[in-house]
N, CA and C atoms as a LAMMPS dump frame, in Angstrom:
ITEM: TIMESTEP
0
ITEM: NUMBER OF ATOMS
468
ITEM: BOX BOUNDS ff ff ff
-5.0000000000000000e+02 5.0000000000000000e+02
-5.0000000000000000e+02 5.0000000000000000e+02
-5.0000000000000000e+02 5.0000000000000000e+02
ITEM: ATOMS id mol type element x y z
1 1 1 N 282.955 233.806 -204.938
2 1 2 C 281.837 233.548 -204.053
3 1 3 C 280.711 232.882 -204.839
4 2 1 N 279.895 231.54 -204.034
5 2 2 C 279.277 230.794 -205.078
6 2 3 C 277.423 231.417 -204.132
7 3 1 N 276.587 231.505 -205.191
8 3 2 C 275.699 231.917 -205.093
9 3 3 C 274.574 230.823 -204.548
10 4 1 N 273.844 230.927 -203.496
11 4 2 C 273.078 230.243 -202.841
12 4 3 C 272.169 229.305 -203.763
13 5 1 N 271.884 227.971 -204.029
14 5 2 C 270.573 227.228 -204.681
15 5 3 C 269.896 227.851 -204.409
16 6 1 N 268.487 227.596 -205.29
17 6 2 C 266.996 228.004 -205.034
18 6 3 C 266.677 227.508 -204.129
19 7 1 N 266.85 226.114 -203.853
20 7 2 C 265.998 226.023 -201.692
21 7 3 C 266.821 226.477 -200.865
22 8 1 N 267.922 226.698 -200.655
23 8 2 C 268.549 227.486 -199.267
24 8 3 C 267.973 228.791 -199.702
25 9 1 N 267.895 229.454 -200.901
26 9 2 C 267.157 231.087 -200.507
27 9 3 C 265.704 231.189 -200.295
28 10 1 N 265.055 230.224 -201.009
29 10 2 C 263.621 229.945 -200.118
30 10 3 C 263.274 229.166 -198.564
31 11 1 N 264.195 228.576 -198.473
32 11 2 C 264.261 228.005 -196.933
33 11 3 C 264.641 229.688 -195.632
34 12 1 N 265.632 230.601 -196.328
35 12 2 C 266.408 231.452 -195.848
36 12 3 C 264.837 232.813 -195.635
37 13 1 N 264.093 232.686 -196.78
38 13 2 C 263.144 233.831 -197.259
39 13 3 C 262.236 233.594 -196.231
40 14 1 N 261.548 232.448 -196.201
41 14 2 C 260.72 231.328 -195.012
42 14 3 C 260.962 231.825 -193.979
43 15 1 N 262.258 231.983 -192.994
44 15 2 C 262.819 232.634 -191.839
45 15 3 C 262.711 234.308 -191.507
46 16 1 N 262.504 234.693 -192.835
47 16 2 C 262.793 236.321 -192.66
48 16 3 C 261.363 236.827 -192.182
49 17 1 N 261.088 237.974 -191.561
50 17 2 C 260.15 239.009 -191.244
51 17 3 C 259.504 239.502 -192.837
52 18 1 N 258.553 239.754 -192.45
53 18 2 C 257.765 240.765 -193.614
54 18 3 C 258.553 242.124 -193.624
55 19 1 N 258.902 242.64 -192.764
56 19 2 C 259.862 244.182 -192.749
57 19 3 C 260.835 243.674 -193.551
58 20 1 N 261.823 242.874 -193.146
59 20 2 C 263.263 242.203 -193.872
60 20 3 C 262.71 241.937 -195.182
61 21 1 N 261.782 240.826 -195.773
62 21 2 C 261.42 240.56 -197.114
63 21 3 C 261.055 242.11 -198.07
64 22 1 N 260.443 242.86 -197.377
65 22 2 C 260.133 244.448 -198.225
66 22 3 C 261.759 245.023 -198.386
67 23 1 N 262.482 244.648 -197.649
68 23 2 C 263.717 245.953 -197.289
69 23 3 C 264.42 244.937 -197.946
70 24 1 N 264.536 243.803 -198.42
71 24 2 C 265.297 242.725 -199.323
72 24 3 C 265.312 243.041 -200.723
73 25 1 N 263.662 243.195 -200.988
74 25 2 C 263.2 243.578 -202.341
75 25 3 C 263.636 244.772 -202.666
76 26 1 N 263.397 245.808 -202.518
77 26 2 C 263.556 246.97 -202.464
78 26 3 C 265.309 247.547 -202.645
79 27 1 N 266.14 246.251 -201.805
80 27 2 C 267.618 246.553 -202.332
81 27 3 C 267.697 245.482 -203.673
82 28 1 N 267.1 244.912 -204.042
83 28 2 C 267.195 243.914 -204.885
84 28 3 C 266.411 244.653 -206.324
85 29 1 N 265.372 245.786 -205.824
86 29 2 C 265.179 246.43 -207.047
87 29 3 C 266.22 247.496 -207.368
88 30 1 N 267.078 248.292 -206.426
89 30 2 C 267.274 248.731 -207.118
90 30 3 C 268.727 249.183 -207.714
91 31 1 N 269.014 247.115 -207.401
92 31 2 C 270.744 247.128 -208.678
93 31 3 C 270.44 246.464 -209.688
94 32 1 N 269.394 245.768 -210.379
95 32 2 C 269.021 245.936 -211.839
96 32 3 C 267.795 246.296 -212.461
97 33 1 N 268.119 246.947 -213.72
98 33 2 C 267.175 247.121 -214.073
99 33 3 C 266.236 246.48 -214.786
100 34 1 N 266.847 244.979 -214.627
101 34 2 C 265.755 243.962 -215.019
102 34 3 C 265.122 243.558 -213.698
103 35 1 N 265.637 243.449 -212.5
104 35 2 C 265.073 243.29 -211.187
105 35 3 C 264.019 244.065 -210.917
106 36 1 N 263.975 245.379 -211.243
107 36 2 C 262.551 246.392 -210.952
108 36 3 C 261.893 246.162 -212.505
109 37 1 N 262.288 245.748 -213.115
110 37 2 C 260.907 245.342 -214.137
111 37 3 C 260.353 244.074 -213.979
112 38 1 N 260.935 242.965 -213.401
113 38 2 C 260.175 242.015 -212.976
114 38 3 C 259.811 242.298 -211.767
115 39 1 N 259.65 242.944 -210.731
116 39 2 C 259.008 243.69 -209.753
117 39 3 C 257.664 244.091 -209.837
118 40 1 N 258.124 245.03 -211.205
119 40 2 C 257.173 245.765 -211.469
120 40 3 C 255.739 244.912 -211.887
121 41 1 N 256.177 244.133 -213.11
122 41 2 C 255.352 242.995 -213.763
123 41 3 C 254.713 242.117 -212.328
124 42 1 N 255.287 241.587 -211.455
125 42 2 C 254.557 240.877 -210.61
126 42 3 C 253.371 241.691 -209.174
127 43 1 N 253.871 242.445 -209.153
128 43 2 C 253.156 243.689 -208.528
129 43 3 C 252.091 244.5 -209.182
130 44 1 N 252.196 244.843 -210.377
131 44 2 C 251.339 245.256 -210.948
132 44 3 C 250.393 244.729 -211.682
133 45 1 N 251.407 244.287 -212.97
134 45 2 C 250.992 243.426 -214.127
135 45 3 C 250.374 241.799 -213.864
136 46 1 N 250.749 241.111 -213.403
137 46 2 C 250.805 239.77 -212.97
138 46 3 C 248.749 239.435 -212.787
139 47 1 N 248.316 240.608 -212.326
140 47 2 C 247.266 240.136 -212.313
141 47 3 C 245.916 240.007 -213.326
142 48 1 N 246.689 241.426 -214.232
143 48 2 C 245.743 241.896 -215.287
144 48 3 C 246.433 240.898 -216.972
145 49 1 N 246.173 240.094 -216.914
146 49 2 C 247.786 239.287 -217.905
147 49 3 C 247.173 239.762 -219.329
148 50 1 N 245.912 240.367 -219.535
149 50 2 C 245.646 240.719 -220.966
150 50 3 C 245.804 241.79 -221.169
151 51 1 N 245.871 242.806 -219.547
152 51 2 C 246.346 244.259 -220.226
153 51 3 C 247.701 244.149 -219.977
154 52 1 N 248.245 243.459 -219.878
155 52 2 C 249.812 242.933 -219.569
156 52 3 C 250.19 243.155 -221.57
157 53 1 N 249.412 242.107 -221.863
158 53 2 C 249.918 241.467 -223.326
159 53 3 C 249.414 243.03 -224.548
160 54 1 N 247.885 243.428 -224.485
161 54 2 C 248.333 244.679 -225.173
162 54 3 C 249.271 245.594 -224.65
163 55 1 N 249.915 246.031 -223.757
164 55 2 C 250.655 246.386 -223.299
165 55 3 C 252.064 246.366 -224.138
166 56 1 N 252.353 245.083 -224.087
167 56 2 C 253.308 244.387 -224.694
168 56 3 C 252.901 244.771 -226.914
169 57 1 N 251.695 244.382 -227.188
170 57 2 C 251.671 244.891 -228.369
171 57 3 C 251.883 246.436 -228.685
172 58 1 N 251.157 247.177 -227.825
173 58 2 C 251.37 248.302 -228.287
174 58 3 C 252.681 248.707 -228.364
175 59 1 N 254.121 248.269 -227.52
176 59 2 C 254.898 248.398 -227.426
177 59 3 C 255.932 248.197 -229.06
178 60 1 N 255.255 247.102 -229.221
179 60 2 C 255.715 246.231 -230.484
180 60 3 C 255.162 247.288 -231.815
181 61 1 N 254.138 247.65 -231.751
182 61 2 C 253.724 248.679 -232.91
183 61 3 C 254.553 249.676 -232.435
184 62 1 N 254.665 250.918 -231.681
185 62 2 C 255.723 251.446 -231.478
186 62 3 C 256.983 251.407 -231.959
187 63 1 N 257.521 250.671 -231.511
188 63 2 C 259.54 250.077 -232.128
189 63 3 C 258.93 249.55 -233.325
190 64 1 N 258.424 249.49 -233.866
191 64 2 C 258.248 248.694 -235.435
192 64 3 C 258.188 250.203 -236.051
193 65 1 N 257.669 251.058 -235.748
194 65 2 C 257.532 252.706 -236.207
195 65 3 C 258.81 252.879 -236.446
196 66 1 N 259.796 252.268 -235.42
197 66 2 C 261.268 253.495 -235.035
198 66 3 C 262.548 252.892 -235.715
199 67 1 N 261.964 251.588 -236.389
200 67 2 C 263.166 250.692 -237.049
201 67 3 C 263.291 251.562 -238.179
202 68 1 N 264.465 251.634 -238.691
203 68 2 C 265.298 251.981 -239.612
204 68 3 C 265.388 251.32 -240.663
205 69 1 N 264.459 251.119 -241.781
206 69 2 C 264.413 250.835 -243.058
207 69 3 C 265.039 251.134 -244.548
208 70 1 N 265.849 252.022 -244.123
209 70 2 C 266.57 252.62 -245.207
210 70 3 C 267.573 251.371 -245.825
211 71 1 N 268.367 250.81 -245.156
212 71 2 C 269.072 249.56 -245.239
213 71 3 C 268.783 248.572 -244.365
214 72 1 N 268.807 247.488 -244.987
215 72 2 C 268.842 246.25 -244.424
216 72 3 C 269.255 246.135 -243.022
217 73 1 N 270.566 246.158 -242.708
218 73 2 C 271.229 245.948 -242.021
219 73 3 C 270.678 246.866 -240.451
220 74 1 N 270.083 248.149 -241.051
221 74 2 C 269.866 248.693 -239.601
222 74 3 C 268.146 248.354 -239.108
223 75 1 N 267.781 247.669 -240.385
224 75 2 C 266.248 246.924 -240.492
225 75 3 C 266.453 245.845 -239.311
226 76 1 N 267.169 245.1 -239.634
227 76 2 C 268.4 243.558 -239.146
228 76 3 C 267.976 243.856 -237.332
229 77 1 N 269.148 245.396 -237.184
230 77 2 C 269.394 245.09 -235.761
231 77 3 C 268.269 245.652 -235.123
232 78 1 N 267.192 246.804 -235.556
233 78 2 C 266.184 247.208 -235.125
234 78 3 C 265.187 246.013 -234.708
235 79 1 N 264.794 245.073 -235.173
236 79 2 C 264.276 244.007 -235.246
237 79 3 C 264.823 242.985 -234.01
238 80 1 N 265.814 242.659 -233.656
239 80 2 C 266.704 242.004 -232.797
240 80 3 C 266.596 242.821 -231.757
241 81 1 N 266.368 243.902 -231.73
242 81 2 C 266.734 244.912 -230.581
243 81 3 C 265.108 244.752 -229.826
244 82 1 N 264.137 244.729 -230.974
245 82 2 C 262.819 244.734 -230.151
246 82 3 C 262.207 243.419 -229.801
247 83 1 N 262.719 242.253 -230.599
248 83 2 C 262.552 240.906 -230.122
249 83 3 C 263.476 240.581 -228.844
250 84 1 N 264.501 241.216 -228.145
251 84 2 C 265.385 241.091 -226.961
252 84 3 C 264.672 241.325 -225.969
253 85 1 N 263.679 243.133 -226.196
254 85 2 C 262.754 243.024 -225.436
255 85 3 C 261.34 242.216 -225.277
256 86 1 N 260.911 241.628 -226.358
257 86 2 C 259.816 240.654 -226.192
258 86 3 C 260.104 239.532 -225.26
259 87 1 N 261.397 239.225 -225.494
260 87 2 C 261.774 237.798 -225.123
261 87 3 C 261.441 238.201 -223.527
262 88 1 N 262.018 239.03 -223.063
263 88 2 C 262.494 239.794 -221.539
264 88 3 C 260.701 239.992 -220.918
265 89 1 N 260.043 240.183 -222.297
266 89 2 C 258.481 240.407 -221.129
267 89 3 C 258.165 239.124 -221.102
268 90 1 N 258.47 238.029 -222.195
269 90 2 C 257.626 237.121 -222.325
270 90 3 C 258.504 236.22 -220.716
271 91 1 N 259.409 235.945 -220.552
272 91 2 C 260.445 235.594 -219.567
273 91 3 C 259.631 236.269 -218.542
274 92 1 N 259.036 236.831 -218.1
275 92 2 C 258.379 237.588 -216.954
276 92 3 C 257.417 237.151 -216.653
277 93 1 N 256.369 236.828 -218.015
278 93 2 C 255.113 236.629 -217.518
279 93 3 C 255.325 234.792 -217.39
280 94 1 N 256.395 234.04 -218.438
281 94 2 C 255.856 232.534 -217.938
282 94 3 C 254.557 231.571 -218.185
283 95 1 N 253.84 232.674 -219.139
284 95 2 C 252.989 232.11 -219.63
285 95 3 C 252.461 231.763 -220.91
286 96 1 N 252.901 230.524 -221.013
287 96 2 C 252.381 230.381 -222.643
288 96 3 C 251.498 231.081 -223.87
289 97 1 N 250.662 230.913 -223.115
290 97 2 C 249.478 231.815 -224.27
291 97 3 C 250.062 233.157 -224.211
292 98 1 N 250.667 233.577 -223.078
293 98 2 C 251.005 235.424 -223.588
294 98 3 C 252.233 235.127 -224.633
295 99 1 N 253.233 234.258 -224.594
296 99 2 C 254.172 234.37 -225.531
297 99 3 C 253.91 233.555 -226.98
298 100 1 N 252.425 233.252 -227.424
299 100 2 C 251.834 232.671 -228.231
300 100 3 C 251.069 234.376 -229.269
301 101 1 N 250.622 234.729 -227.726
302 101 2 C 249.556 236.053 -228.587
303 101 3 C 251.315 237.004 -228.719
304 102 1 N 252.173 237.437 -228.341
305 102 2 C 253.071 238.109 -228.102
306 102 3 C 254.069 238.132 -229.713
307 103 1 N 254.313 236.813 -229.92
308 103 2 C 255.228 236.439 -230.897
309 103 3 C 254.457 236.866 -232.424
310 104 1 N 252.625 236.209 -232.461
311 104 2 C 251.742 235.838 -233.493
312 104 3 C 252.03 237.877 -234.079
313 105 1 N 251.818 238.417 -232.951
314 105 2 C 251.692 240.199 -233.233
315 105 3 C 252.689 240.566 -233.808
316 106 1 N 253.922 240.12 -232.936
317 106 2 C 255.283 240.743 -233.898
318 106 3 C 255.98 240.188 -234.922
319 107 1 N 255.337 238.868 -235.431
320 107 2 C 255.491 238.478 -237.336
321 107 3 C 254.47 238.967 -238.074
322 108 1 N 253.518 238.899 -237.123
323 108 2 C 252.3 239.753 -237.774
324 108 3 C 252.95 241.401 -238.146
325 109 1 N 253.089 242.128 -237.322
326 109 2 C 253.909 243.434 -237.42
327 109 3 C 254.59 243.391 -238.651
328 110 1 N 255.875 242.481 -238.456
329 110 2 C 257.047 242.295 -239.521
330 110 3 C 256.501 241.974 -241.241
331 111 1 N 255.158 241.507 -241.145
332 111 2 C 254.859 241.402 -242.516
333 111 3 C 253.967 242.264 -242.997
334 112 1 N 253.271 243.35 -242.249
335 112 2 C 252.626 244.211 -242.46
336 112 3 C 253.87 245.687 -242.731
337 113 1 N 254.96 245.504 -242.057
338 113 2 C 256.284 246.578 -242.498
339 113 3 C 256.768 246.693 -243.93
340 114 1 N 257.526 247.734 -243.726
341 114 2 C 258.385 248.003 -245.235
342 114 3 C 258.825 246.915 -245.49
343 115 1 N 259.22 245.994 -244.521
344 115 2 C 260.623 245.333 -244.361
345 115 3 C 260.167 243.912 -244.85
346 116 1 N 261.578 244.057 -246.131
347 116 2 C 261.069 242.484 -247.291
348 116 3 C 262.216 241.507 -246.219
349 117 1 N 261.375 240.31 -246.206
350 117 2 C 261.54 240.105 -244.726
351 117 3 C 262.6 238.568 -245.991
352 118 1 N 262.235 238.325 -246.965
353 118 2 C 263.071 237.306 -248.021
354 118 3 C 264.187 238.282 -248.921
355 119 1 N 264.27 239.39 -248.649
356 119 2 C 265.622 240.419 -248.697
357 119 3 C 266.786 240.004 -248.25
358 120 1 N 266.636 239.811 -246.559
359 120 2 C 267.957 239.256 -246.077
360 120 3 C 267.789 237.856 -245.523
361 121 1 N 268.702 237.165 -245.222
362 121 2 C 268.72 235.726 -245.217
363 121 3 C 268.603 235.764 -243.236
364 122 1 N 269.16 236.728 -242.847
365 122 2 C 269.417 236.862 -241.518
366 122 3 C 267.97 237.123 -240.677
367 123 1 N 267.004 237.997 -241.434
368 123 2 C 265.726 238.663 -241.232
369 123 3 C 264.565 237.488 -241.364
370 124 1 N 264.955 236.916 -242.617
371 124 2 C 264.14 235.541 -243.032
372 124 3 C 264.216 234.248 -241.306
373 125 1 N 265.685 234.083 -241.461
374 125 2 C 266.051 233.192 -240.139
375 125 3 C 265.203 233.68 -238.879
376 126 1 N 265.184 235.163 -238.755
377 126 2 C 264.67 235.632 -237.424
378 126 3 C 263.306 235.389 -237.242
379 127 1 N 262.379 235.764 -238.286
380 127 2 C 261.644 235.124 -238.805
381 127 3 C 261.209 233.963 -238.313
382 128 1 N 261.391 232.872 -239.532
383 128 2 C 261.136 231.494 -238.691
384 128 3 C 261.246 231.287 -237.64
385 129 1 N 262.597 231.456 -237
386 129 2 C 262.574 231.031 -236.09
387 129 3 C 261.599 231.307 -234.892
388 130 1 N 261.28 232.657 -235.231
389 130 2 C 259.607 233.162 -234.125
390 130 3 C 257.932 232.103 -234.467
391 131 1 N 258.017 231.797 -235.729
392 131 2 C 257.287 230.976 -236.211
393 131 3 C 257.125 229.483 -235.521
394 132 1 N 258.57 228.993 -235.71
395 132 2 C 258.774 227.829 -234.929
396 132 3 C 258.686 227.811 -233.787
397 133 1 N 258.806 228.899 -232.572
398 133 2 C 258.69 229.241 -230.921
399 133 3 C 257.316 229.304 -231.07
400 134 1 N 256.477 229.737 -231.849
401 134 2 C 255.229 229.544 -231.645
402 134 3 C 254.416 228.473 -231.734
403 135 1 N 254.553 227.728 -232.986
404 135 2 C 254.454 226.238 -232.99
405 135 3 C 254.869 225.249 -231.529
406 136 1 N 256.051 225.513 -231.159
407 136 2 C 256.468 224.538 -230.119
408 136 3 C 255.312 225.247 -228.446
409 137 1 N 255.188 226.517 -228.658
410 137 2 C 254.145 227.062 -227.453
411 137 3 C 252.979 226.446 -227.872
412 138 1 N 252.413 226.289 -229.025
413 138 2 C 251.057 226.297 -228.95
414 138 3 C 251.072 224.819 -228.454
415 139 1 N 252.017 223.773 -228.855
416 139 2 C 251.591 222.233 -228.495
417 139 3 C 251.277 222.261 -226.896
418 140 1 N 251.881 223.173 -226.16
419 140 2 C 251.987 223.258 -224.807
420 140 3 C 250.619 223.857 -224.214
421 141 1 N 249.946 224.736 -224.897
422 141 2 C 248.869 224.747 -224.274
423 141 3 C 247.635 223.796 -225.045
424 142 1 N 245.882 224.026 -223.883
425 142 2 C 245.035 223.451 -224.431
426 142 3 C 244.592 223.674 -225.841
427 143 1 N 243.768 222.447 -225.719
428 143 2 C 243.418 222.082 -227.295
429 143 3 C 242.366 223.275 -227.598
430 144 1 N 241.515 223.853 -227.271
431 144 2 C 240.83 224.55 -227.687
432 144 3 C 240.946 225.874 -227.659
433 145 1 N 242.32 226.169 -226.709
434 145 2 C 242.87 227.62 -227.243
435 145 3 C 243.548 227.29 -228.414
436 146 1 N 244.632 226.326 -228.393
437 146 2 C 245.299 225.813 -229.644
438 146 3 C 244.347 226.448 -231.178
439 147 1 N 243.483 225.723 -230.924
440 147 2 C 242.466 226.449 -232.137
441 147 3 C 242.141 227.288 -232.684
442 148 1 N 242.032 228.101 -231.23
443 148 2 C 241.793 229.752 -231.635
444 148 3 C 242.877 230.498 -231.887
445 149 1 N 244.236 229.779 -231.983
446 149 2 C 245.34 230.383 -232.742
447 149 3 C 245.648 230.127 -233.832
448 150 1 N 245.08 228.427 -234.488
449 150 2 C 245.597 227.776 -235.308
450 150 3 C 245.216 228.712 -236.84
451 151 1 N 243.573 229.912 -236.88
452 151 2 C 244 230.675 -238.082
453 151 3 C 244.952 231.697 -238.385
454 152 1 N 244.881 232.441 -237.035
455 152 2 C 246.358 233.051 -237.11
456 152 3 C 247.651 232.474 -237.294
457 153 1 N 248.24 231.339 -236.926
458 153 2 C 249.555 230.791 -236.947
459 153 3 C 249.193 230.582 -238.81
460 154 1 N 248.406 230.168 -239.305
461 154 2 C 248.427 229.538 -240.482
462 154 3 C 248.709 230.843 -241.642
463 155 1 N 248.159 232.367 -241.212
464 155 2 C 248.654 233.094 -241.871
465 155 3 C 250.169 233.584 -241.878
466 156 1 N 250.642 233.302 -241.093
467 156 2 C 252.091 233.733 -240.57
468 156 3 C 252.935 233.267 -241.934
């Protein structure tokens, strides 16, 4: 079974009742559990987008507490495990500057940790590569927020 384009389900949504659109959502929250967290985020969060983003940091100090430093390797996936969820808020909100302030916190985090981040080659890669997602966000927004990131990005 092939799944409807985006304009036949907005053409289809267009047609429905406000009762039907609530009783749509509502079965649509609750067979994933990424479906009721982007629910949640647009209902709740969506409007407050800076208590959205500490939100999102405090989260990041948290799991940076709970990573496993003893070896590398469980350093490795602890790290991957909490950037899966960054990616997943930043994917929610859609907005540049939150996945600019979002990313800057959790290399920021990673170099303030135990964790010798030129130890493993895999950790180093993960690394940059958050470095470089930030670089390519910041060209995307304005020039004069650009700025007010450009001393933070430069410590990274």
């Amino acid at each position: 079974m092939k799944p409807a384009t985006l304009a036949e389900l907005k053409k289809e949504l267009k047609s429905r009742s406000p009762e039907e659109l609530l009783q749509i959502c509502l079965r649509l929250g609750r067979f994933k559990k990424d479906n009721k967290e982007l629910l949640s985020y647009l209902l709740f969060d969506a409007q407050d987008e800076q208590g959205y983003i500490e939100a999102i940091k405090y989260h990041i100090d948290d799991s940076m507490e709970e990573v496993n430093t003893s070896h590398i390797y469980y350093a490795k996936k602890g790290l991957q495990k909490i950037l899966r969820s960054l990616n997943k808020y930043i994917r929610y909100s859609g907005n540049k500057q939150t996945e600019v302030e979002v990313l800057i916190h959790f290399c920021t985090a990673i170099r303030e940790s135990t964790i010798d981040v030129n130890r493993s080659n895999i950790i180093a890669n993960l690394y940059d590569r958050q470095v470089s997602k930030i670089h390519k966000a910041l060209t995307k927004l304005h020039e004069d927020v650009q700025a007010d990131y450009q001393y933070q990005v430069s410590e990274l």
